[in-house]
C-alpha positions, 0 to 999 in steps of 0.5 A: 428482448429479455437478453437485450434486458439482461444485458443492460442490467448487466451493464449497468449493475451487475458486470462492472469489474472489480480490480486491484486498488491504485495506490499514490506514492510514499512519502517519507518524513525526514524531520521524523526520523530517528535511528530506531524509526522512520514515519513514513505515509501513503495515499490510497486513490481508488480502492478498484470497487472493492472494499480494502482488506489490509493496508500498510508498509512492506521493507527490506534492509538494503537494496536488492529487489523491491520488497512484496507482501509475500518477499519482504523482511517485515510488514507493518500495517496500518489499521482503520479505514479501509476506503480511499485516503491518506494513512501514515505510521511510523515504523520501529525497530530498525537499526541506526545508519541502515538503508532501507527499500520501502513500499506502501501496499493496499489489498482488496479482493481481486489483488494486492497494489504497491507504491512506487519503491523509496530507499530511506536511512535511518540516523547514526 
């Protein structure tokens, strides 16, 4: 009787498992563009039970591999909230006419998620 008890506290309390945040995709605002800067933005959908530890954007110039938070040229977070929603930031320092692969990333405290990847140009 007390494991058939424990098992529906753990059911309904104490076992549900945390994951990674889900991320929605990037998306990038050209009208915002500049040779030095790009605006981009992304939606956090579920933050996986979890509270969201850091949040932001992850590049690299050129093509190649997909950047990740441990492999990119830089980061650039985005502080506030750290629930589900819609956060967006412009990025600075680039170099004109240069191509860049970018990806939105979420970090909770079971892992860290990304957005789809997004090739982007600044202006001459």
């Amino acid at each position: 009787m007390i494991f058939m008890i424990g098992a529906i506290i753990c059911t309904l309390y104490a076992c549900n498992k945390k994951q990674a945040p889900v991320m929605g995709s990037i998306i990038h605002y050209d009208k915002k563009a500049t040779p030095y800067t790009l605006t981009l933005g992304a939606s956090i959908y579920d933050t996986g039970g979890d509270a969201i530890t850091d949040k932001g954007f992850c590049y690299r110039r050129g093509g190649g591999v997909v950047p990740t938070y441990t492999n990119c040229d830089s980061v650039v977070q985005v502080r506030g909230y750290t629930s589900v929603g819609y956060f967006e930031h412009e990025i600075g320092g680039l170099h004109p006419n240069t191509t860049y692969i970018i990806v939105a990333y979420a970090v909770n405290s079971v892992d860290t998620s990304y957005s789809n990847a997004v090739y982007v140009s600044t202006l001459k």
